[in-house]
C-alpha positions as CSV (number, residue, x, y, z in Angstrom):
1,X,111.1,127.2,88.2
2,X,107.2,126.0,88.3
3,X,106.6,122.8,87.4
4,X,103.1,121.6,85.6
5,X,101.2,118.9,87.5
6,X,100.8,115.9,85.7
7,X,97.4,113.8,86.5
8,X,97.8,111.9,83.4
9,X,99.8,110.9,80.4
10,X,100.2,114.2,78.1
11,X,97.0,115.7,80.3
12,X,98.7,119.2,82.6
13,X,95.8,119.9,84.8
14,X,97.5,123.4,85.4
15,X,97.2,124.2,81.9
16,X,93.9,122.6,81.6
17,X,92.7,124.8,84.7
18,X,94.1,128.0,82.7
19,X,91.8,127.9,79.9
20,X,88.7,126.9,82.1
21,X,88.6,129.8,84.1
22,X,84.9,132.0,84.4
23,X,85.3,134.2,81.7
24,X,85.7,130.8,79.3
25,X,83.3,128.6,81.3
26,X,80.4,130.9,81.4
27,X,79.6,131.5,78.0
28,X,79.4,127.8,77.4
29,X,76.6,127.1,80.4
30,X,74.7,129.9,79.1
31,X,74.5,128.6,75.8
32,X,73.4,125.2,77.3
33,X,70.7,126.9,79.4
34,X,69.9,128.8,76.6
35,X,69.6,125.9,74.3
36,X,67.4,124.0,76.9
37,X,65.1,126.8,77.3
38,X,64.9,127.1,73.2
39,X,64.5,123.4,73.5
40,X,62.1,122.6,76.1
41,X,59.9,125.4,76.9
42,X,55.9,125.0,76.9
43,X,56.2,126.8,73.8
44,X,57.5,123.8,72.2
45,X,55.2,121.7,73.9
46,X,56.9,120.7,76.9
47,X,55.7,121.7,80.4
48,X,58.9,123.2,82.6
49,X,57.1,123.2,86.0
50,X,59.7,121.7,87.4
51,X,62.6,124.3,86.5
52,X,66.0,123.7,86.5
53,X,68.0,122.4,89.1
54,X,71.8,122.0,88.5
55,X,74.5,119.5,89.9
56,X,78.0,119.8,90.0
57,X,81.0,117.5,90.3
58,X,84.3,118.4,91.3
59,X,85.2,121.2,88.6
60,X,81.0,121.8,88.1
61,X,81.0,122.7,91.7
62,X,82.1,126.2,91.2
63,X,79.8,126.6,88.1
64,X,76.7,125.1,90.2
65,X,77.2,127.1,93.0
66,X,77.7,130.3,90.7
67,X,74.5,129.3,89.2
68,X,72.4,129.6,92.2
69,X,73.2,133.3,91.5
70,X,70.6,133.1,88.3
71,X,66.9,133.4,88.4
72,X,66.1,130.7,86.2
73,X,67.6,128.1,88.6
74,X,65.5,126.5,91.6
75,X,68.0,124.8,93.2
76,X,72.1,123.5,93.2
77,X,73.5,120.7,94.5
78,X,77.7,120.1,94.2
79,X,79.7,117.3,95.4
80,X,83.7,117.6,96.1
81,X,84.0,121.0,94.4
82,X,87.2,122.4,93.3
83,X,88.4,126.1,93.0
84,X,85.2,127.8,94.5
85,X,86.1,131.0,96.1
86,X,84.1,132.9,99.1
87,X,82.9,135.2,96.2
88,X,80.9,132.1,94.8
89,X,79.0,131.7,98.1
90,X,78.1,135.3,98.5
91,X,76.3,135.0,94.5
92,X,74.1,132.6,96.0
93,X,70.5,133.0,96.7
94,X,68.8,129.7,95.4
95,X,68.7,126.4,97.4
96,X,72.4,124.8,97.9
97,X,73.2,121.2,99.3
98,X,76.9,120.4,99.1
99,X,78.4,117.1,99.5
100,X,81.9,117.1,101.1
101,X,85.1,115.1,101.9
102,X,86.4,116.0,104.8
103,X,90.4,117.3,104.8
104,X,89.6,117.6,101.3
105,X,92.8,119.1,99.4
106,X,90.6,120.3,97.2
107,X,88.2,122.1,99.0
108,X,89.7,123.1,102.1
109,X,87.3,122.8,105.2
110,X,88.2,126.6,106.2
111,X,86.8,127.4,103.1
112,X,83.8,125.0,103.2
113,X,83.1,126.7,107.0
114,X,83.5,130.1,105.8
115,X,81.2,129.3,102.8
116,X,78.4,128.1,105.0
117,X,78.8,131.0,107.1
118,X,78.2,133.3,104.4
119,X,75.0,131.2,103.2
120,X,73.8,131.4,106.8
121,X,74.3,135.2,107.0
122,X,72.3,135.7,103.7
123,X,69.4,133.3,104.4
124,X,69.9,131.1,101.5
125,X,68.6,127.8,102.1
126,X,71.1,125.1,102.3
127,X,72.4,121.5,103.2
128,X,76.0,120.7,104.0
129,X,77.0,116.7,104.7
130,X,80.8,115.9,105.4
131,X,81.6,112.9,104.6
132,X,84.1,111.6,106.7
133,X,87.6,109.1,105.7
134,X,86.3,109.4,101.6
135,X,88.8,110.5,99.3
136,X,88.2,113.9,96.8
137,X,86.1,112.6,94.0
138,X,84.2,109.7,96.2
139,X,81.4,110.1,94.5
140,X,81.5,109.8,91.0
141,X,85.1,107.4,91.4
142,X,84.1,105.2,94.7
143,X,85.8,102.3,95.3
144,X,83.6,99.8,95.0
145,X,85.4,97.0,97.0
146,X,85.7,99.6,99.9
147,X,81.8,99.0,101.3
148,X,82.0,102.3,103.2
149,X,83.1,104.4,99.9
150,X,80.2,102.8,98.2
151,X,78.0,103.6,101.1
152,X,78.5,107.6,101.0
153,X,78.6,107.3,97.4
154,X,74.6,106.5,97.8
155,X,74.3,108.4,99.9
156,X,75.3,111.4,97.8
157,X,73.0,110.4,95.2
158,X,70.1,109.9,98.1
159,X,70.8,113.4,99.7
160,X,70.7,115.1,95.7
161,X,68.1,113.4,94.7
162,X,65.7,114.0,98.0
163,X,67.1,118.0,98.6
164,X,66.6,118.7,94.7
165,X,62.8,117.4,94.9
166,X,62.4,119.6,97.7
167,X,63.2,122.7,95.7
């Protein structure tokens, strides 16, 4: 008999994950991207010489990296994803910097390796920092009594902020 994983009171992350899949997800980025370029364009009097660069926590992870697929993206930067696949990496062809826990349960390091392999192999520019003895979600959640927690924490934001000026 399965059993549904409980994160939170009344909240079942497996049935949560079920309706939050690609085919659901997608529509709703595009219609964001879509309403920013509606938005903000130089049509409407904004300058977009800067282009879009996206970032993704945890659950965005997938969706960033799936976004360095798209034209109108410059560059992608994810922290502790969850539930990217090998297929994910091989979409990519924009500018990538991932921030990772190392023995992350969430994304294993296998995966992470065989990831950065593929990245390699198809020339896409990319960053990869393991951060080691941080828990999954370090760096949105860090534990702010824990100086070295906080320390990658900033250091996230640094590495972001720095690799999506760059690109």
């Amino acid at each position: 008999m399965a059993m549904a994983l409980i994160v939170g009171k009344g909240f079942l992350l497996d049935m949560w994950l079920a309706r939050h899949t690609p085919v659901n997800t997608d529509p709703i980025i595009d219609n964001v991207l879509k309403h920013l370029e509606e938005t903000y364009s130089e049509g409407k009097g904004y300058k977009t010489s800067h282009g879009i660069r996206v970032v993704g926590y945890c659950f965005g992870g997938k969706y960033a990296l799936r976004l360095a697929a798209r034209d109108d993206v410059n560059a992608v930067a994810i922290a502790h994803g969850t539930m990217m696949a090998i297929e994910d990496f091989k979409m990519a062809k924009k500018p990538v910097t991932l921030a990772c826990a190392e023995n992350d349960p969430m994304l294993a390091d296998e995966l992470r390796e065989a990831g950065v392999k593929v990245l390699q192999e198809s020339n896409v520019v990319h960053e990869v920092k393991t951060y080691q003895n941080v828990p999954h979600g370090f760096s949105v959640y860090g534990n702010y009594s824990d100086s070295h927690i906080k320390s990658s924490q900033e250091q996230v934001f640094k590495q972001f902020v720095d690799f999506l000026g760059e690109h």
